[in-house]
Residue, then its C-alpha position, 0 to 999 in steps of 0.5 A: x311270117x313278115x315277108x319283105x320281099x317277093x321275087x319273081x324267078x324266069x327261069x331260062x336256058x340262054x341267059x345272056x339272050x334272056x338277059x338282053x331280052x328281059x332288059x327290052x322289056x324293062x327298058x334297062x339293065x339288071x340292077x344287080x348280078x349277084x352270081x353266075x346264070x342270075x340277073x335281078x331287077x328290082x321294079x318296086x321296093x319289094x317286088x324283084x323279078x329274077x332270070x335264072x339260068x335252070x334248063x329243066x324248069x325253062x319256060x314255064x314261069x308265069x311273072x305278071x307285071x301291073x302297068x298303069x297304061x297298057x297300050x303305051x305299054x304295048x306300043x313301047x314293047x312293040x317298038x322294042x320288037x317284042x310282039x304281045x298277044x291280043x289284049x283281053x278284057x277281064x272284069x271290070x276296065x281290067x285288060x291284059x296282054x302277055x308277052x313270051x321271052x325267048x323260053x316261052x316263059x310268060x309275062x302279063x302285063x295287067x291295067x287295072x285302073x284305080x277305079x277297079 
């Protein structure tokens, strides 16, 4: 198998209001809207994280997301009205911090410095 891509999927009940909450996170509209109830943004080259309008399945993805710097990262969320959680050492320098859109789906944001 050669994988060339790995796509995250949220899926959500409201998708225009996830949408509007997903670009604060990221700080910037979808990359792509290839149908009805999907939007994507392409964060690496092959990394995608998708929402998706699927009621049944609504709030229990699990997306994490490796940011460099986690308390810039919180403070720009915070800035955004997006509140995140306590951040939580895990071994090493490595720290998260998880936020919740409006589903409840969750999204970490995970620091690992490059000497973890």
């Amino acid at each position: 198998m050669r994988v060339t891509h790995v796509l995250a999927v949220a899926p959500v009940t409201d998708h225009e209001a996830a949408v509007a909450w997903y670009e604060r996170l990221l700080g910037r509209p979808a990359d792509a809207r290839p149908m009805p109830g999907l939007a994507d943004w392409h964060l690496t080259d092959g990394g995608w994280l998708q929402v998706f309008t699927d009621p049944d399945r609504a709030g229990r993805a699990l997306v994490n997301l490796a940011v460099t710097d986690l308390d810039a990262e919180l403070a720009a969320l915070a800035a955004q009205g997006i509140a995140a959680g306590a951040t939580t050492p895990g071994k090493g320098e490595v720290r998260f911090a998880s936020v919740h859109d409006p589903d409840g789906n969750r999204v970490t944001l995970i620091e690992r410095p490059a000497t973890a």
